[in-house]
N, C-alpha and C positions, 0 to 999 in steps of 0.2 A: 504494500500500500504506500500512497507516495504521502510524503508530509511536508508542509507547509510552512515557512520560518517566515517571522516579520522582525526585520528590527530598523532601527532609525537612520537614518540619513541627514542629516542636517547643510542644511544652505547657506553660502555668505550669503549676508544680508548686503540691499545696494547702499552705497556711500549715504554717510549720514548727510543730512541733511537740514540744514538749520530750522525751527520750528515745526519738523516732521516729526513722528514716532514712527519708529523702526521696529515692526515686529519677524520675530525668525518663524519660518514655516519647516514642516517635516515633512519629507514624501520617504513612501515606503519601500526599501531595499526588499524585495520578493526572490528567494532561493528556492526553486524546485528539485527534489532530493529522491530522487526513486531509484529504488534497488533495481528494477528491471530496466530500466534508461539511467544510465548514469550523466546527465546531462544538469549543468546548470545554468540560470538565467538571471542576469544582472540587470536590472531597470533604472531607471532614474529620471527624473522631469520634474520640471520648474513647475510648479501650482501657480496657477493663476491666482491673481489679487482676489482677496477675497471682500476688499472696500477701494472702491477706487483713490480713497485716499491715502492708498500704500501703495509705491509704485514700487515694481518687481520689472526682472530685466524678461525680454521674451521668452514667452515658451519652448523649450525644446525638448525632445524626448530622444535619448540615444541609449539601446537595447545593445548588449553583447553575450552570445553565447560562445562555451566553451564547453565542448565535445566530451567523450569519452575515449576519443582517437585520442588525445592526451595525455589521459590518464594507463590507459590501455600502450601506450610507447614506453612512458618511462617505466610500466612495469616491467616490460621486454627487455629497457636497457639493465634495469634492477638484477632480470632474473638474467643476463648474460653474463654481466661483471661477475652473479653470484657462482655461475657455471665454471669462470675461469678461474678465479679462484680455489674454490672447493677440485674441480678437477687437476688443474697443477699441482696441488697439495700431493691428491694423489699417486699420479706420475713421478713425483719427483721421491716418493717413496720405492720406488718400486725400480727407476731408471738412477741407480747411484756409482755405477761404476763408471771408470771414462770410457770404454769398450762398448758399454750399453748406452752410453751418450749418444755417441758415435755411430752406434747403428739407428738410433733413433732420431736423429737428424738427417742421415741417409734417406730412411723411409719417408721422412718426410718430403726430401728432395723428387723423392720418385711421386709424389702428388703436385705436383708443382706444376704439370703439364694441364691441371684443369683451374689456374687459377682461386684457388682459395684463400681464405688469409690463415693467416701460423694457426690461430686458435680453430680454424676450420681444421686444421692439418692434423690437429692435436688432438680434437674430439672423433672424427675419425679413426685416427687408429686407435685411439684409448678402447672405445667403444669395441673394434674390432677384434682387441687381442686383453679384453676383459680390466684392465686399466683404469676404467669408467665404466661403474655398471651399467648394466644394459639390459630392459626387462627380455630380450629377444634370446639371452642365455640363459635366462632362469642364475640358477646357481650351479649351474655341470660348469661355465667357461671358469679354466683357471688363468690365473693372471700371467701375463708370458711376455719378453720383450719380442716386439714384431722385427725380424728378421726381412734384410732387404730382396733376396733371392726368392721368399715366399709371396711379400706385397709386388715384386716384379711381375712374377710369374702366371699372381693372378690377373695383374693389369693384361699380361697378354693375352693371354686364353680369351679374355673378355671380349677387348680386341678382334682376338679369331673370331668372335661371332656379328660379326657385321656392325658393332658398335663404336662408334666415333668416341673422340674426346670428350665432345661435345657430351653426348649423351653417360656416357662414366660418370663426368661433373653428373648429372640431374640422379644417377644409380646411386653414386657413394652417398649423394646427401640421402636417400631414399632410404638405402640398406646398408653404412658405412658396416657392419659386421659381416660383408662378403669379403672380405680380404681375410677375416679372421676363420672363413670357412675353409675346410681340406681343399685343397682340389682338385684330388683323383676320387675322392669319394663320393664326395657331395656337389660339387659345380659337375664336373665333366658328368658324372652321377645320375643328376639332375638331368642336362640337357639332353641324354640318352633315353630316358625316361620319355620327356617330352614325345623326342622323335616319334619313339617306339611304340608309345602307346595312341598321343594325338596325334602322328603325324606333324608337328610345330618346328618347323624350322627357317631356315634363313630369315625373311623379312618379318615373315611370321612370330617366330621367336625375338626378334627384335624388336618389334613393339609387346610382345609380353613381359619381357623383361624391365623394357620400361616403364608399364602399369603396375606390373606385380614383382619385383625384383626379388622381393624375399622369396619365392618358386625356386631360386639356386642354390637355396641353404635347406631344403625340404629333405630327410632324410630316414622319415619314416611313415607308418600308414597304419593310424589305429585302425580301420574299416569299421569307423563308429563307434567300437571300443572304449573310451576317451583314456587315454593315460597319463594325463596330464604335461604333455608337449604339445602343446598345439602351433607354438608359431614353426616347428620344425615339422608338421606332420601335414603330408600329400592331402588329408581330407576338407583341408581348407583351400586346394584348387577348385 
């Protein structure tokens, strides 16, 4: 239910005036407050004389609203800073030797080909190689430094299938835990499956992958059963 605030505003009064009386008028500040619109509205206007023997400067009314596009941005930037944060934390737990630096600035050079920024670089593979939980592992991913020869390997295969740079960019932000997937098990796996079962290949398969990217990390098939995998299980194709 939306509710209603009144509070005072108050006017300069016009320059005094020899033998006048100057009295101050009040117009009403009105804030509309609703949980389901988060929107508010600021009013203000000059009341007209209420005796013509008080002059007042002209009427004018000037209304401004401010969005919840607003409020809704700096929560975004709120909850980014809090992501890098809290995730470095992480990482930096886990990446402590200069060996494991070293590969992990590697890995991140081999994403460098789609344009992201560092912290793009860095929630990706976090997320990939369990660094940064990820509801997509459950709790089986253990935490591993990502290795450059694996993130290569899978960027090629990808590659093999008819997929541009272009398109990787729009995949990794989709499903950055495809790099953290096998890839004779579960990618090549996967797209065998596809073939064999629906027939899904070349262009075909390249526009499923880009709707449904997580179909590459699919690696089992309760047939209804539920066993509690579901983002890795065939029965959510």
């Amino acid at each position: 239910m939306e509710s209603i605030k009144f509070a005072s505003l108050t006017l300069s009064p016009p320059p005094r005036r020899s033998g006048m009386l100057v009295k101050r008028w009040n117009s009403p500040l009105v804030t509309v407050d609703s949980a389901a619109h988060s929107q508010f509205f600021f009013c203000k206007a000059d009341l007209p004389a209420a005796s013509s023997n008080i002059p007042l400067p002209n009427v004018r009314i000037s209304c401004r609203v401010s969005s919840s596009v607003e409020t809704t941005t700096w929560a975004s930037n709120l909850s980014t800073k809090h992501w890098i944060l809290h995730s470095t934390a992480q990482i930096e737990n886990i990446i402590t030797s200069s060996e494991d630096q070293s590969m992990w600035e590697a890995c991140k050079q081999a994403l460098s080909a789609f344009n992201f920024s560092d912290e793009e670089k860095e929630k990706i593979l976090g997320k990939a190689f369990g660094l940064v939980h990820s509801p997509y592992w459950g709790e089986e991913r253990e935490k591993e430094v990502p290795k450059l020869e694996k993130v290569n390997g899978t960027l090629d295969y990808m590659r093999s299938l008819n997929l541009s740079d272009d398109d990787l960019s729009k995949l990794l932000k989709k499903f950055p835990e495809v790099l953290g997937c096998n890839l004779e098990e579960e990618l090549k796996g996967s797209v065998k499956i596809l073939a064999e079962l629906w027939s899904i290949e070349g262009n075909s398969l390249r526009k499923l992958l880009l709707r449904n990217p997580k179909v590459l990390g699919y690696n089992i098939d309760c047939k209804g059963d539920c066993i509690a995998q579901c983002t890795r299980c065939w029965a959510r194709f």
